[in-house]
N, C-alpha and C positions, 0 to 999 in steps of 0.2 A: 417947112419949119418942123425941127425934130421935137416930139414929144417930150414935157420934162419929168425925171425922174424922182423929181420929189412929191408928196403929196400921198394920195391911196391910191391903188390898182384897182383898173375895173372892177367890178363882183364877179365877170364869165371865167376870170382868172384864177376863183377859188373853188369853182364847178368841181373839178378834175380830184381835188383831195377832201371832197365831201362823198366825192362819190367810193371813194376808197375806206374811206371809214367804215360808210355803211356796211361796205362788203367785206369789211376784215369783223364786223360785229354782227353779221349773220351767219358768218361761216365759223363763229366761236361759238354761237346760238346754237347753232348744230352739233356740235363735239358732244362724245357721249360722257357720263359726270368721272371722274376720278374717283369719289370714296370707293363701288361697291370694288372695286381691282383692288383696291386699297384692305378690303375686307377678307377677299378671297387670297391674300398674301401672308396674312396673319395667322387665319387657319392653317395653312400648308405649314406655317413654320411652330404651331403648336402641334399641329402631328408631327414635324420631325420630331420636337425635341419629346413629344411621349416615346416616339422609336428606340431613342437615342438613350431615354432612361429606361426602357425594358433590356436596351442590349446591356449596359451598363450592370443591371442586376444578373443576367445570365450570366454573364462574364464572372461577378462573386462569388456565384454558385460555382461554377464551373472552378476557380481557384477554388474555394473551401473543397473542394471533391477530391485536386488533385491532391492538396495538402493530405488527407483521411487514404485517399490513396498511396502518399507516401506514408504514410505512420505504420498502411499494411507491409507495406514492402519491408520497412525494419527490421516489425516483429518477426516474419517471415524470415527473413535472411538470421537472425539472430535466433531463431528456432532451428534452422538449418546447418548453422555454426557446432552446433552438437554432434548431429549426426554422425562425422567421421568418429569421433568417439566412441560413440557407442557400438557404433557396427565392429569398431576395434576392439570393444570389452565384450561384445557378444562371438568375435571370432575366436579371443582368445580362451570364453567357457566353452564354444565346442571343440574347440581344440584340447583343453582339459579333458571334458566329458568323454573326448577318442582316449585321450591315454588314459585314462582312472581303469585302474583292472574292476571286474564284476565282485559284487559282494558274495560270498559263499553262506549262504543260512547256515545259523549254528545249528549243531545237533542237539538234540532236546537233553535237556542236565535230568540225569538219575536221580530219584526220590532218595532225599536224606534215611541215613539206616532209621535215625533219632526222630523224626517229621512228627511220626502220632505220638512221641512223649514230648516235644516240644523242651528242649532241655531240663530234662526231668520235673518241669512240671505239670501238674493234675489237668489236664482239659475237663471243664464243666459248662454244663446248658444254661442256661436260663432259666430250668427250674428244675430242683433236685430235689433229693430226700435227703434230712441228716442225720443220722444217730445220735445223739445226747446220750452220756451215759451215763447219768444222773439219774436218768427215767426209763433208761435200758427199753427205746424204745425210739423209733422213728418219726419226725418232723416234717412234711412238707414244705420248704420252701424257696423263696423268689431271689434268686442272685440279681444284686444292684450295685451295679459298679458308682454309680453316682451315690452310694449311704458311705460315709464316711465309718460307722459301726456297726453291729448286725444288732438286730433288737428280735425279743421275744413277747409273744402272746403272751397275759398274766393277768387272771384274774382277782379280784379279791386282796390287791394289794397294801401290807399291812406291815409298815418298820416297826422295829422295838430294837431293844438294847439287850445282849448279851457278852457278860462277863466287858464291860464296858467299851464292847465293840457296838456299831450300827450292826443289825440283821434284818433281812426280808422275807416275810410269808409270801405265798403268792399262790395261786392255783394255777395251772394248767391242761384242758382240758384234751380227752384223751381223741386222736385222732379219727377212731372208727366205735368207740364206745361212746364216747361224748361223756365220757366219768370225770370229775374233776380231780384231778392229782395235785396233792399239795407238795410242796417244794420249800427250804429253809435255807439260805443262802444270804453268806455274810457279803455285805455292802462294798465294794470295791471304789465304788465314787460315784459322785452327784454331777447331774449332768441337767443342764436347762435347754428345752428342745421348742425353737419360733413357731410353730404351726400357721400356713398361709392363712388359716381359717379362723384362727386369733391373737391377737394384740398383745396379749401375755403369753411370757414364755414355760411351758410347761414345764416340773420338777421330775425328774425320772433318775431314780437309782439303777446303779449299775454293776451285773453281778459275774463272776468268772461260770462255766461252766465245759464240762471234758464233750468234747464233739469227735466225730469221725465223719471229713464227705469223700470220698470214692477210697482212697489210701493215704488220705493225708488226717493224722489224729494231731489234735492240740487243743490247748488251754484257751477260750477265748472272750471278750467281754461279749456282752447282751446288755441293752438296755430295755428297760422292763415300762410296757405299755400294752396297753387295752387293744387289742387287734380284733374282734372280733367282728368290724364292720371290714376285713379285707378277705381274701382271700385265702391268702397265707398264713400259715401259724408261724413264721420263721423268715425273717430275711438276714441275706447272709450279703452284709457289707466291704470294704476294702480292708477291714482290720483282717479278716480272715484270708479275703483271696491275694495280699498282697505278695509279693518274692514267692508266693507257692502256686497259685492255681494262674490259668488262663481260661475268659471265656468264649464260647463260642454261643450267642446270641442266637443263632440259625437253630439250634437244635436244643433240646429236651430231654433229660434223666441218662444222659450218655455218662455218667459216673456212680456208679451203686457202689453205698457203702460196704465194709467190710466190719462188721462189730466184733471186737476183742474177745477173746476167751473169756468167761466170766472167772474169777478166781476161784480157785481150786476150795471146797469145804474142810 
Protein backbone atom coordinates (compact mmCIF):
# COMPACT_ATOMS: atom_id res chain seq x y z
CA UNK A 1 0.00 0.00 0.00
CA UNK A 2 1.72 3.33 -1.24
CA UNK A 3 2.08 6.02 1.23
CA UNK A 4 -0.27 9.03 0.79
CA UNK A 5 0.87 12.37 0.07
CA UNK A 6 -1.34 14.42 1.78
CA UNK A 7 -1.05 15.18 5.29
CA UNK A 8 2.81 16.37 7.16
CA UNK A 9 6.25 14.74 6.22
CA UNK A 10 8.03 12.88 8.63
CA UNK A 11 10.29 15.36 10.99
CA UNK A 12 13.90 13.20 9.64
CA UNK A 13 12.84 14.89 6.46
CA UNK A 14 13.58 18.52 7.74
CA UNK A 15 16.93 17.20 9.54
CA UNK A 16 18.92 17.96 6.27
CA UNK A 17 17.85 21.88 5.95
CA UNK A 18 18.34 22.68 9.68
CA UNK A 19 21.43 21.48 9.36
CA UNK A 20 22.21 23.97 6.56
CA UNK A 21 21.11 26.72 8.25
CA UNK A 22 23.19 26.31 11.03
CA UNK A 23 26.15 26.23 8.75
CA UNK A 24 25.37 28.98 6.53
CA UNK A 25 24.93 31.17 10.16
CA UNK A 26 28.20 30.04 11.46
CA UNK A 27 30.12 30.60 8.62
CA UNK A 28 28.54 34.32 8.46
CA UNK A 29 29.62 34.40 12.24
CA UNK A 30 32.96 34.03 11.05
CA UNK A 31 33.23 36.71 8.18
CA UNK A 32 35.37 39.45 9.26
CA UNK A 33 32.98 43.03 9.84
CA UNK A 34 32.76 45.35 6.82
CA UNK A 35 32.91 48.97 8.33
CA UNK A 36 36.77 49.17 9.40
CA UNK A 37 37.48 48.40 5.03
CA UNK A 38 34.92 50.66 4.75
CA UNK A 39 37.10 53.18 6.87
CA UNK A 40 40.25 52.55 5.35
CA UNK A 41 38.66 53.59 1.76
CA UNK A 42 37.54 56.90 2.88
CA UNK A 43 41.00 57.85 4.12
CA UNK A 44 42.80 56.92 0.88
CA UNK A 45 40.20 58.96 -0.97
CA UNK A 46 40.72 61.99 1.36
CA UNK A 47 44.52 61.82 0.72
CA UNK A 48 43.77 61.70 -2.91
CA UNK A 49 41.68 64.52 -3.17
CA UNK A 50 44.41 66.67 -0.52
CA UNK A 51 46.96 65.53 -3.72
CA UNK A 52 44.80 66.45 -6.20
CA UNK A 53 44.26 70.05 -4.41
CA UNK A 54 48.01 70.64 -3.92
CA UNK A 55 48.56 69.68 -7.65
CA UNK A 56 45.84 72.03 -8.63
CA UNK A 57 47.58 74.97 -6.67
CA UNK A 58 51.01 74.15 -8.32
CA UNK A 59 49.66 74.29 -11.44
CA UNK A 60 48.25 78.27 -10.60
CA UNK A 61 51.40 78.99 -9.72
CA UNK A 62 53.07 77.54 -12.23
CA UNK A 63 50.51 79.67 -14.91
CA UNK A 64 50.77 82.87 -12.92
CA UNK A 65 54.79 82.38 -13.60
CA UNK A 66 54.41 81.63 -17.03
CA UNK A 67 52.12 84.62 -17.51
CA UNK A 68 55.16 87.21 -15.44
CA UNK A 69 57.23 85.36 -17.65
CA UNK A 70 55.65 86.39 -20.68
CA UNK A 71 55.11 90.18 -19.71
CA UNK A 72 59.33 89.77 -19.49
CA UNK A 73 59.57 88.43 -22.73
CA UNK A 74 57.62 91.75 -24.17
CA UNK A 75 59.40 94.17 -22.42
CA UNK A 76 62.39 92.54 -23.50
CA UNK A 77 61.63 92.18 -27.18
CA UNK A 78 60.20 95.78 -27.19
CA UNK A 79 63.52 97.08 -25.52
CA UNK A 80 65.28 95.39 -28.25
CA UNK A 81 62.98 96.83 -31.05
CA UNK A 82 65.38 100.03 -30.66
CA UNK A 83 68.43 98.77 -30.75
CA UNK A 84 68.80 98.63 -34.64
CA UNK A 85 68.21 102.26 -34.34
CA UNK A 86 70.41 103.25 -32.36
CA UNK A 87 73.49 101.39 -33.36
CA UNK A 88 72.21 103.18 -36.86
CA UNK A 89 72.54 106.84 -35.08
CA UNK A 90 75.61 105.77 -33.39
CA UNK A 91 77.25 104.61 -36.81
CA UNK A 92 76.30 107.33 -38.41
CA UNK A 93 78.09 109.98 -35.41
CA UNK A 94 81.15 108.09 -35.91
CA UNK A 95 80.97 108.33 -39.24
CA UNK A 96 80.42 112.17 -38.88
CA UNK A 97 83.09 112.32 -36.18
CA UNK A 98 85.84 110.51 -39.23
CA UNK A 99 84.91 113.24 -41.68
CA UNK A 100 84.62 116.44 -39.25
CA UNK A 101 88.15 117.98 -40.03
CA UNK A 102 90.16 118.97 -36.54
CA UNK A 103 89.63 122.32 -35.03
CA UNK A 104 92.77 124.68 -35.31
CA UNK A 105 93.15 126.94 -31.92
CA UNK A 106 92.86 130.49 -32.70
CA UNK A 107 95.73 132.52 -32.16
CA UNK A 108 95.59 134.68 -29.17
CA UNK A 109 93.98 138.32 -30.48
CA UNK A 110 96.45 141.43 -29.93
CA UNK A 111 95.79 143.73 -26.98
CA UNK A 112 93.64 146.60 -28.13
CA UNK A 113 96.00 149.97 -28.95
CA UNK A 114 92.86 151.68 -26.64
CA UNK A 115 92.52 148.53 -23.63
CA UNK A 116 94.11 150.98 -20.68
CA UNK A 117 91.91 154.08 -21.86
CA UNK A 118 88.90 152.05 -22.20
CA UNK A 119 87.26 154.35 -24.95
CA UNK A 120 88.49 157.30 -23.58
CA UNK A 121 87.38 156.87 -20.36
CA UNK A 122 88.94 157.51 -16.82
CA UNK A 123 89.61 154.06 -15.09
CA UNK A 124 89.23 154.47 -11.21
CA UNK A 125 89.76 152.25 -8.02
CA UNK A 126 87.52 152.07 -5.35
CA UNK A 127 89.04 154.51 -3.61
CA UNK A 128 90.62 157.85 -4.82
CA UNK A 129 91.54 161.24 -3.83
CA UNK A 130 89.61 164.31 -5.37
CA UNK A 131 90.45 167.74 -5.74
CA UNK A 132 87.72 170.29 -4.91
CA UNK A 133 88.56 173.34 -6.03
CA UNK A 134 86.62 175.40 -3.95
CA UNK A 135 89.05 174.30 -1.12
CA UNK A 136 92.12 174.08 -3.56
CA UNK A 137 92.77 170.97 -1.67
CA UNK A 138 92.45 167.17 -1.76
CA UNK A 139 89.55 164.72 -0.49
CA UNK A 140 89.66 161.14 0.21
CA UNK A 141 87.11 159.30 -1.14
CA UNK A 142 84.99 156.00 -1.65
CA UNK A 143 83.65 155.34 -5.21
CA UNK A 144 80.03 153.83 -5.02
CA UNK A 145 78.54 152.61 -7.84
CA UNK A 146 75.40 151.82 -6.01
CA UNK A 147 74.91 155.97 -4.53
CA UNK A 148 72.79 157.40 -7.02
CA UNK A 149 74.80 161.19 -6.07
CA UNK A 150 78.03 161.76 -4.43
CA UNK A 151 77.55 163.38 -0.98
CA UNK A 152 80.09 165.41 1.24
CA UNK A 153 81.34 165.63 4.92
CA UNK A 154 79.83 168.97 6.49
CA UNK A 155 79.82 170.06 9.48
CA UNK A 156 77.93 172.75 11.31
CA UNK A 157 75.28 173.02 8.77
CA UNK A 158 73.48 176.28 8.67
CA UNK A 159 70.79 177.68 5.39
CA UNK A 160 69.98 181.23 5.32
CA UNK A 161 68.70 183.39 2.59
CA UNK A 162 70.80 185.59 0.27
CA UNK A 163 69.67 188.11 -1.98
CA UNK A 164 66.49 186.00 -1.95
CA UNK A 165 68.24 182.79 -3.08
CA UNK A 166 68.51 179.61 -0.29
CA UNK A 167 72.52 179.47 0.64
CA UNK A 168 74.40 177.02 2.87
CA UNK A 169 77.35 177.40 5.52
CA UNK A 170 78.90 174.36 6.26
CA UNK A 171 82.31 173.35 7.71
CA UNK A 172 84.65 171.10 6.33
CA UNK A 173 87.20 169.73 8.19
CA UNK A 174 90.67 169.71 6.96
CA UNK A 175 92.16 166.31 5.89
CA UNK A 176 95.61 166.20 7.72
CA UNK A 177 95.18 169.49 9.89
CA UNK A 178 91.84 168.70 11.23
CA UNK A 179 91.14 172.75 10.95
CA UNK A 180 87.58 173.31 10.10
CA UNK A 181 87.22 175.24 6.75
CA UNK A 182 84.17 177.02 6.18
CA UNK A 183 82.49 176.97 2.83
CA UNK A 184 79.25 179.33 1.40
CA UNK A 185 77.49 177.68 -1.29
CA UNK A 186 74.12 178.53 -2.90
CA UNK A 187 71.42 175.68 -2.62
CA UNK A 188 70.88 173.83 -5.71
CA UNK A 189 67.91 171.56 -4.43
CA UNK A 190 66.38 169.67 -1.46
CA UNK A 191 66.68 166.28 -1.33
CA UNK A 192 64.96 163.69 1.40
CA UNK A 193 67.34 160.77 2.09
CA UNK A 194 65.45 157.06 3.94
CA UNK A 195 68.11 155.95 6.27
CA UNK A 196 67.81 152.16 7.12
CA UNK A 197 68.30 153.31 10.77
CA UNK A 198 65.24 155.68 10.66
CA UNK A 199 61.60 155.83 9.91
CA UNK A 200 61.94 159.52 8.83
CA UNK A 201 63.30 160.67 5.91
CA UNK A 202 66.24 163.01 6.33
CA UNK A 203 66.35 166.78 4.82
CA UNK A 204 69.68 167.38 2.94
CA UNK A 205 70.52 170.27 0.65
CA UNK A 206 72.23 170.04 -2.26
CA UNK A 207 75.14 172.04 -3.39
CA UNK A 208 77.32 172.38 -7.03
CA UNK A 209 80.88 172.14 -6.56
CA UNK A 210 84.36 172.29 -9.41
CA UNK A 211 86.08 168.78 -8.64
CA UNK A 212 89.03 167.09 -10.70
CA UNK A 213 89.40 162.98 -10.30
CA UNK A 214 92.44 161.56 -12.34
CA UNK A 215 91.63 164.04 -15.86
CA UNK A 216 88.33 164.33 -15.85
CA UNK A 217 87.19 168.17 -14.21
CA UNK A 218 83.49 168.98 -13.96
CA UNK A 219 80.60 170.76 -12.12
CA UNK A 220 79.10 168.23 -9.95
CA UNK A 221 76.13 168.04 -7.19
CA UNK A 222 77.05 166.93 -3.39
CA UNK A 223 74.70 166.40 -0.98
CA UNK A 224 75.51 167.78 2.36
CA UNK A 225 75.68 165.26 5.48
CA UNK A 226 77.31 164.70 8.78
CA UNK A 227 79.98 161.92 7.83
CA UNK A 228 82.08 161.89 10.47
CA UNK A 229 81.10 158.32 11.74
CA UNK A 230 82.55 156.99 8.18
CA UNK A 231 85.57 156.67 6.81
CA UNK A 232 85.55 158.89 4.13
CA UNK A 233 85.09 162.56 3.68
CA UNK A 234 83.74 162.06 -0.01
CA UNK A 235 81.82 159.53 -1.86
CA UNK A 236 81.88 159.87 -5.27
CA UNK A 237 78.32 158.52 -6.64
CA UNK A 238 76.90 157.55 -10.41
CA UNK A 239 76.15 161.33 -10.95
CA UNK A 240 79.94 161.68 -11.41
CA UNK A 241 81.23 158.49 -12.90
CA UNK A 242 78.44 158.03 -15.21
CA UNK A 243 79.34 158.22 -19.57
CA UNK A 244 82.93 159.40 -18.06
CA UNK A 245 84.80 157.03 -15.65
CA UNK A 246 84.94 153.22 -15.40
CA UNK A 247 85.62 151.14 -12.17
CA UNK A 248 87.81 148.84 -11.31
CA UNK A 249 86.79 147.43 -7.80
CA UNK A 250 90.21 145.15 -7.65
CA UNK A 251 92.30 148.15 -7.20
CA UNK A 252 93.11 151.57 -5.32
CA UNK A 253 94.20 155.30 -6.06
CA UNK A 254 95.14 153.99 -9.79
CA UNK A 255 93.85 157.72 -10.92
CA UNK A 256 95.69 160.81 -9.36
CA UNK A 257 94.34 164.08 -9.86
CA UNK A 258 95.78 166.65 -11.79
CA UNK A 259 94.95 170.27 -10.13
CA UNK A 260 94.42 173.23 -12.58
CA UNK A 261 96.81 176.08 -12.73
CA UNK A 262 95.55 178.52 -10.17
CA UNK A 263 94.77 181.79 -12.12
CA UNK A 264 97.30 183.99 -12.98
CA UNK A 265 97.44 187.40 -10.22
Amino acid sequence: MRPSHSGKQPARSRLPWVVVLLTLTTACAQLPPVEPERQGVSERIDRLAEELAGLSTGLEAAREEQQALAGNVATLQASLAGVPAMLEAMEKSVAAEQTTPALVPASACEPAENADGLEGKQLVGRREDVWVEDLQLALPARIDTGAETASLDARNIREFERDGDEWVRFDIVHPETGEPLTLERPVARVVRILQSTSEEAERRAVIELGIVLGEVRQMAEFTLSDRSHLDFQMLVGRNILKDLMVVDVGQSNIAPYRAPEPPAQ
